[in-house]
C-alpha positions, -999 to +999 in steps of 0.1 A: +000+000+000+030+024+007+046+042-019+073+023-036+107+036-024+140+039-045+172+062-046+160+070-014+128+087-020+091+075-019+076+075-057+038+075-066+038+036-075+034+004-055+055-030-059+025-045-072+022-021-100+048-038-125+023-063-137+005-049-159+030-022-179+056-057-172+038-079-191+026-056-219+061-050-219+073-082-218+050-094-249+066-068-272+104-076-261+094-114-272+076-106-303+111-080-313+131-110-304+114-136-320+120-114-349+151-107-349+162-141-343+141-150-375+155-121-394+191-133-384+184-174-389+173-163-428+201-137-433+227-156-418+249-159-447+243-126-465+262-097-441+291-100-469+283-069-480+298-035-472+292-031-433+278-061-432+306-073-402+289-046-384+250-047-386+263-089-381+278-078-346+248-052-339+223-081-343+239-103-324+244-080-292+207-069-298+197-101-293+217-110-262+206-080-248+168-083-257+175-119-239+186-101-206+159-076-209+134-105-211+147-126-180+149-098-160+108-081-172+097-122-165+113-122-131+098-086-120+064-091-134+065-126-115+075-110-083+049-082-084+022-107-090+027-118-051+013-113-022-017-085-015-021-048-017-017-047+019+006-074+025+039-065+000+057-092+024+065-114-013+076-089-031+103-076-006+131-095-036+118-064-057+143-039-054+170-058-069+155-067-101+140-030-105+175-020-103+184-045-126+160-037-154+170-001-149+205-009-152+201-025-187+187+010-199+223+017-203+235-003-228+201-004-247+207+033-250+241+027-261+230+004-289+201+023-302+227+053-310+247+029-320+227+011-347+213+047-359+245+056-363+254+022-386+224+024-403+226+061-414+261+052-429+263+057-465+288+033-465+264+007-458+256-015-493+233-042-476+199-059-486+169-034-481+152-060-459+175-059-432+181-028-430+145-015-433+141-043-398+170-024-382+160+003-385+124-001-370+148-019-343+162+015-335+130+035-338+114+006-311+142+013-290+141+050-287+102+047-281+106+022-253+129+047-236+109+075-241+081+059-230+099+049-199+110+088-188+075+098-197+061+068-169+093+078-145+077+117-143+044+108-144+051+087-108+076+110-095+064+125-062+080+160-055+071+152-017+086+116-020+122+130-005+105+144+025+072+123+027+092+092+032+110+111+064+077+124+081+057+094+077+073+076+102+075+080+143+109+088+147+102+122+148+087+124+177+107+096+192+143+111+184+133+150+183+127+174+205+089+184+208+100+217+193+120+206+166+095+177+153+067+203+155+089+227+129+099+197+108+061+188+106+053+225+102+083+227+076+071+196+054+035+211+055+046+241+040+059+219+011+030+201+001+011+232+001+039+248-020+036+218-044-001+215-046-003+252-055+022+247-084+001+217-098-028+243-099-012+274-109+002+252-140-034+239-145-049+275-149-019+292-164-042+298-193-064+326-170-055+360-161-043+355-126-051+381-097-053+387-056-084+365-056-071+336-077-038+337-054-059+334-023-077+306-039-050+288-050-037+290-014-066+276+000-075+248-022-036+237-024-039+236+018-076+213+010-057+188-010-029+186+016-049+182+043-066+155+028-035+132+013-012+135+040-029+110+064-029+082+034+001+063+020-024+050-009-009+052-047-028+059-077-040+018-087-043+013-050-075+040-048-084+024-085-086-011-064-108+008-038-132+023-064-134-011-081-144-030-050-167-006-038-184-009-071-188-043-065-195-047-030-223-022-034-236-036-062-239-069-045-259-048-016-283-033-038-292-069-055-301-080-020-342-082-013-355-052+006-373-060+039-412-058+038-412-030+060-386-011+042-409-014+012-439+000+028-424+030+046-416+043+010-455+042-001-463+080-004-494+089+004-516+105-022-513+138-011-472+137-010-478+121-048-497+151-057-475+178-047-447+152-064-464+161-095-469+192-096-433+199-084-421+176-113-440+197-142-425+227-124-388+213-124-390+202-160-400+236-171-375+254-148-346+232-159-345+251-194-338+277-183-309+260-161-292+246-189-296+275-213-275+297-185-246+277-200-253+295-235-238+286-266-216+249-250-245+233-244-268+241-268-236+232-292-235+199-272-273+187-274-274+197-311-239+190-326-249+188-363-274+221-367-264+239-337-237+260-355-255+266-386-283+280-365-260+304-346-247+314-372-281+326-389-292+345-362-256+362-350-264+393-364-301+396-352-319+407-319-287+421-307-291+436-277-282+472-262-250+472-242-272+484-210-285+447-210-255+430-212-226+429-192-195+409-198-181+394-232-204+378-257-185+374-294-207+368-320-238+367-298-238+329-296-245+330-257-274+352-263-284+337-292-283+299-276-304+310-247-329+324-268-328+288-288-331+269-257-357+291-238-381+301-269-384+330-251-379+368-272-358+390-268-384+420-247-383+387-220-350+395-209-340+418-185-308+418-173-280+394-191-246+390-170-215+368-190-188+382-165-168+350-150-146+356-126-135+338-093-168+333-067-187+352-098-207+334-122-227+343-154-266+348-150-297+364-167-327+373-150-360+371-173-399+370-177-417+338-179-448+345-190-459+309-193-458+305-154-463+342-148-426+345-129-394+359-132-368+339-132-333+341-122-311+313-138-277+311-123-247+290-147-231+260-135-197+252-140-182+263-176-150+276-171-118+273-148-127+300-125-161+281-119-140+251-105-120+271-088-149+283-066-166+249-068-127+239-048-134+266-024-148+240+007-140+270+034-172+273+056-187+311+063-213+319+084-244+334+063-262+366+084-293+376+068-295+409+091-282+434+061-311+416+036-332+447+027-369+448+044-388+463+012-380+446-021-399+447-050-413+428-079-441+429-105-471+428-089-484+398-111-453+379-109-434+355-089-394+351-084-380+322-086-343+313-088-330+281-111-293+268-114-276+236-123-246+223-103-228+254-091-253+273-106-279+253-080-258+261-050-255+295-055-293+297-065-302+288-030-281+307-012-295+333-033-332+325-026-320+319+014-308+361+011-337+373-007-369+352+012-370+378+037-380+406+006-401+381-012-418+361+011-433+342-024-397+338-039-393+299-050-359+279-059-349+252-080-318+240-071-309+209-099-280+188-089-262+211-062-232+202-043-238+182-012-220+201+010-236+234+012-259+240+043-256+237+076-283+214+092-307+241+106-303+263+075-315+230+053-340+228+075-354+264+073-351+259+034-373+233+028-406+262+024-394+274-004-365+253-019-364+224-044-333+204-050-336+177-083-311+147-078-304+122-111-293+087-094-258+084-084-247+119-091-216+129-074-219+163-070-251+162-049-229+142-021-198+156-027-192+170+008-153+168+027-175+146+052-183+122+026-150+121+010-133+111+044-158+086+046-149+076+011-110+072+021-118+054+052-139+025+029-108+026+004-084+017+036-105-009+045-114-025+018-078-028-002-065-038+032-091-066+039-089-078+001-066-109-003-062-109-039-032-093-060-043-059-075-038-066-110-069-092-107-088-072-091-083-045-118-086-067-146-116-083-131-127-045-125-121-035-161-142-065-174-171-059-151-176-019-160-174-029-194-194-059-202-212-058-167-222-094-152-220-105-116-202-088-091-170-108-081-175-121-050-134-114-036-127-120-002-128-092+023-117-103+053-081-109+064-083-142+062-065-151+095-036-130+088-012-118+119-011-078+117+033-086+112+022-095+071+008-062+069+038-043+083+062-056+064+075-027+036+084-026+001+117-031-010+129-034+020+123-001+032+138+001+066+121+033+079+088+019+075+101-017+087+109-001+117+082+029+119+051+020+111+033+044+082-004+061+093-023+036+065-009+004+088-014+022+117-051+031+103-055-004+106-046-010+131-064+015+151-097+019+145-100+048+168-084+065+138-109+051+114-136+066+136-121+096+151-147+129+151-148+142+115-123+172+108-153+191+087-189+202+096-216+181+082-232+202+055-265+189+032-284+196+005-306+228+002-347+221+009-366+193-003-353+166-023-366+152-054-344+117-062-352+107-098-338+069-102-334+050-137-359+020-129-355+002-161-339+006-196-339-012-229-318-010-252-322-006-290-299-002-321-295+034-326-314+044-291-323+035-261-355+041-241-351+048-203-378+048-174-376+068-144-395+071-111-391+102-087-399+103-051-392+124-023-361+120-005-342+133+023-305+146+031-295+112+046-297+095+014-265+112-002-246+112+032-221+088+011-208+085-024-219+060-046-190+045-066-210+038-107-204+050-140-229+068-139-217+090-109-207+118-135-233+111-160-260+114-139-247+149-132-247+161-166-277+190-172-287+170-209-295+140-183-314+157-156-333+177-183-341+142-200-349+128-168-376+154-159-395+159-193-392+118-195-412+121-159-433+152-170-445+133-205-454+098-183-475+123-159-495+141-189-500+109-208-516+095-174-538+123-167-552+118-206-557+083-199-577+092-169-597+119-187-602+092-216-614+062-190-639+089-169-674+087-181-700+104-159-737+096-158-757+121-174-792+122-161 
C-alpha cells in the first residue's frame, strides 16, 4: 500500500504495479526477439556486404541484450504478482531486479545510438530487408525509452524525499517536541507549495489576480490536508473504487425487507404535490441549462447547432445596458434564446462576466408561469472550479437583507441553477426570502456540502433540490470524502487478492457488466506482522510503522470525530432513479421514477459510471421531461377512461 521507495525517495507507484505495464512489456520484447532471431536465422549468410561485419555484430548483441531484458521483465512481473495490496511481504526480492532492469537502460541506449549511427552510414551497401528491420529496431528502442522517462515523471512525487521522512515515528521519538513540530510545520509548507504549483500550472491559461492567489492558497492547503494521512498510490484508490463498485452492487441486488418497502409508499397527497413539483422542475430546468449559452446548446445539437447560430448572430442584438461581460458573435445570447423560446423583450438583465466566486446569469420573464426567473450557470469555465474547490465554511447573516423589495405585482421570483449554478441559486433565494416572502428555488444537482443542518432545514418552504441517481456532486461533501477514504483503507486492506486481478476483473465488469466478483474481504487469518512488512525493504517503514498500517490498526483513527462540519443539501429533495432501460440499435429508451427524499440518502458516495453522468444538465433535463410526459399521458388516460352519468 506504501509508496514504492528507490534512490531513497518515496515514488507515486506500488510494488505491485509492474504487472501490468511488465507484461505488456514483456509481450513486445518477445515478439522483437522472436524477430530478430528469425531475421538473423534467414540472413545468416548474406552480411558479406559493405558493413555487413557490423549490422552482423549489432544483431547479435541486440539479441543477447533483448535476452537479458526478457529474464529480468519475467522475473519482475512474476515477483509483483505476489502477495496482497496490503501485505507486500512477497515482493520484498523487488528492489534488486527493478535495479536490474534499470540498469540494462544503459547499454540499450548505447545500442540504439549505436545502430542509428550504422544504419545512417552511407557506406552501408546491404539488402533493403534488413536494413528496413533495423532500422524499425532502432526507432522501437528510442520509443521504449521515451516511454519509460514519460512513466518515470508521471510517478515521481515531488514530496517523495521528505514524505518518506515524516511518515514515520521517529520524529517524535528522536526529536525534541520543538524541533518535530517545525519539521512537521516545515514539510507542511511543502505540500502546500507543491499542490499550489500543480494548480497554478493547470490554470496558467487565466488571467491571474489577488483573488485567484488566495484561492490557489486555499485549495492547495484542502488537497494537503486530505492526502497526508494516506500512504495509498494511484492503482491502490483504483482497487478501492473497483471494489466498492462491486461490493455495493452486490448490496443493492439484495431483497429489501417488507417494512422497508412500505415505509416508502407516499401517500396521495405527497404524490400530488410530487407532481406538480415535477412539471415545475421540468419547465425550470431550461432555463438551467440555457444559462450555459452557446456549449451546451452546441453539445445537445452538434450537427445544426452552429448553422443556427450562425443565422441569427447578427439579429436581436441587444443594447450594451443589457448585457454585461463578453459575448462574441452573440452565440450566448443567441443559444439561450434557442433553448428558452423565449424573445428578446423577456429579458432583463444578461450577465457573461466570470470571474472567481462570480458566475454568469440572466434574469428574465416567464410568461408561461407568470414568474421571473433568475437562472444562475453552473460550471463552464476554470474560475467556476475554482470556486466549486473553495470547501472553506462562512457563516451566512441575513441581518443586512433589505426589508422592502420589489417585484411585478403579477409575478413571482424564482431562482434556477444547475450544479454550481444550483448552489448559489439557493443561497440566493435563502438572502432574498425575507423581501419576497413568495420567492421559489430550483436548485438541480447542487453540491452536497452546502448547508448547515438548521439552515437545510429552514429551506425546505421554499427550496427544491432535483437529484439524477448516483450523481456525485449532490454528495460531494469533505464529510463524505473522508468517509470515502476510510472505505478505500478498509477494503484494499481486507482484500486478499493481487491488484492486478482485481483490476482486470474490474475493467471486465464496468465494461461488459455481469455479476459482481465475490473477492474475499476479510483478512483471512492473517497476523497484523504480514501487513507491516514494507516494500523493497524499506527500513524506515520496517521499523516505523506508516499512518495507513497504523489506520489499521487502530480503529479509533478510522472513527475519530470528523475534521469538517456536516453540511447537506438545500430544501426538499426530489431523487429521480433510472428503474428500467432497454436497449435498441441506434437508441435506447429509459424509465424513471421520482420520489421524495431526504438529506441522509446522499450522506455517502456512490462509486457507478454513472456517478458523472447522472450529473450532466442534458441528463437531468431528459430525466424530468421523460417524468413530466409519463405524468401528462396518465392524466389523458384518466380523462379518456372517466365517463360520468348524465341524467
Amino acid at each position: 500500500m506504501p509508496g514504492l521507495v528507490v534512490f531513497g525517495r518515496r515514488w507515486a507507484i506500488g510494488s505491485d504495479d509492474f504487472v501490468l505495464p511488465g507484461a505488456f512489456e514483456l509481450l513486445v520484447r518477445l515478439v522483437w526477439w522472436m524477430g530478430i532471431l528469425a531475421l538473423y536465422a534467414v540472413h545468416k549468410g548474406q552480411f558479406n556486404c559493405p558493413g555487413g561485419g557490423l549490422l552482423h555484430s549489432y544483431l547479435l548483441v541486440l539479441l543477447v541484450l533483448l535476452a537479458s531484458i526478457i529474464c529480468a521483465l519475467s522475473a519482475l512481473v512474476y515477483v509483483s504478482m505476489q502477495g496482497t495490496i496490503s501485505n507486500p511481504g512477497p515482493r520484498k526480492s523487488l528492489p534488486k531486479l527493478l535495479y536490474t532492469r534499470l540498469l540494462l537502460y544503459l547499454p540499450e541506449f548505447i545500442w540504439a545510438v549505436v545502430g542509428a549511427v550504422w544504419v545512417s552510414d552511407s557506406s552501408v551497401r546491404c539488402e533493403k530487408t534488413v536494413i528496413n528491420v533495423i532500422i524499425g529496431t532502432v526507432i522501437a528502442s528510442w520509443v521504449i525509452i521515451i516511454f519509460t522517462i514519460i512513466g518515470v515523471v508521471i510517478v515521481f512525487d515531488p514530496l517523495g524525499g521528505k514524505k518518506t521522512f515524516y511518515l514515520t515515528d521517529s520524529v517524535n521519538r528522536n526529536l525534541e517536541s520543538s524541533q518535530s513540530g517545525q519539521l512537521l510545520y516545515n514539510v507542511k509548507n511543502t505540500a502546500t507549495r507543491v499542490w499550489e504549483k500543480r494548480i497554478r500550472l493547470l490554470c496558467c491559461c487565466i488571467v491571474q489576480d489577488d483573488d485567484h492567489r488566495v484561492a490557489f492558497t486555499s485549495i492547495a492547503e484542502l488537497f494537503r490536508n486530505y492526502f497526508s494521512d494516506t500512504d495509498l498510490v494511484p492503482s491502490d484508490i483504483a482497487a478501492g473504487l473497483t471494489l466498492l463498485h462491486q461490493e455495493q452492487d452486490k448490496m443493492e441486488s439484495c431483497p429489501k425487507e417488507p417494512e422497508e418497502v412500505l415505509c416508502h409508499s407516499p401517500s396521495s397527497l405527497v404524490t400530488d404535490d410530487l407532481d406538480v413539483e415535477l412539471e415545475n422542475a421540468a419547465h425550470y430546468m431550461l432555463f438551467a441549462a440555457a444559462a450555459y449559452g452557446w456549449p451546451y446548446y452546441i453539445y445537445t445539437n452538434p450537427f445544426t447547432a452552429l448553422c443556427k447560430l450562425n443565422g441569427d448572430c447578427c439579429r436581436n442584438r441587444p443594447t450594451d445596458s443589457d448585457i454585461t461581460g463578453s459575448d462574441r458573435h452573440n452565440f450566448h445570447f443567441g443559444s439561450i434564446l434557442k433553448i428558452t423560446g423565449l424573445q428578446y423583450r423577456d429579458f432583463i438583465h444578461i450577465s457573461f462576466h466570470n470571474k472567481i466566486y462570480e458566475i454568469p446569469f440572466f434574469v428574465a420573464l416567464d410568461h408561461k408561469k407568470e414568474a421571473i426567473v433568475v437562472a444562475v450557470r453552473g460550471t463552464l469555465s476554470f474560475e467556476d472550479i475554482l470556486t466549486d474547490l473553495s470547501a472553506d465554511c462562512e457563516d451566512l447573516t441575513l441581518e443586512d437583507v433589505l426589508e422592502n423589495g420589489f417585484v411585478h405585482k403579477e409575478y413571482k421570483l424564482v431562482i434556477v441553477g444547475h450544479s454550481l449554478g444550483g448552489g448559489t441559486a439557493s443561497i440566493l433565494a435563502i438572502m432574498l426570502r425575507n423581501s419576497f416572502p413568495t420567492l421559489r428555488c430550483y436548485a438541480f444537482s447542487p453540491p452536497g456540502g452546502l448547508l448547515s443542518k438548521s439552515l437545510a432545514d429552514y429551506t425546505k418552504h421554499f427550496i427544491v433540490s432535483v437529484i439524477v441517481g448516483k450523481d456525485l456532486v449532490a454528495r460531494l461533501s469533505m464529510p463524505n470524502m473522508e468517509d470515502l477514504k476510510r472505505r478505500i483503507v478498509r477494503i484494499v486492506a481486507n482484500c486478499n487478492r493481487p491488484k492486478y486481478q482485481i483490476l482486470l476483473r474490474g475493467c471486465w465488469y464496468e465494461v461488459f457488466g455481469g455479476d459482481p466478483d465475490n473477492f474475499p474481504t476479510e483478512l483471512d487469518g492473517r497476523s497484523q506482522d504480514a501487513l507491516t512488512q514494507p516494500l523493497l525493504a524499506e527500513e524506515s517503514l520496517m521499523v516505523h510503522r506508516s499512518p495507513s498500517y497504523n489506520a489499521l490498526e487502530d480503529e479509533s483513527h478510522l472513527n475519530s470525530p470528523p475534521q469538517y462540519p456536516h453540511l447537506y443539501l438545500p430544501g426538499k429533495i426530489i431523487h429521480i432513479v433510472e428503474e428500467s432501460s432497454s436497449r435498441r440499435l441506434c437508441s435506447s429508451d429509459i424509465k424513471y421514477t421520482a420520489r421524495w427524499s431526504n438529506e441522509t440518502v446522499f450522506s455517502s458516495i456512490l462509486i457507478s459510471p454513472k456517478m458523472i453522468t447522472d450529473h450532466m444538465p442534458d441528463v437531468v433535463l431528459k430525466a424530468l421531461h421523460s417524468l413530466s410526459q409519463e405524468q401528462g399521458s396518465c392524466i389523458s388516460c384518466q380523462t379518456r377512461d372517466y365517463h360520468p352519468n348524465v341524467v
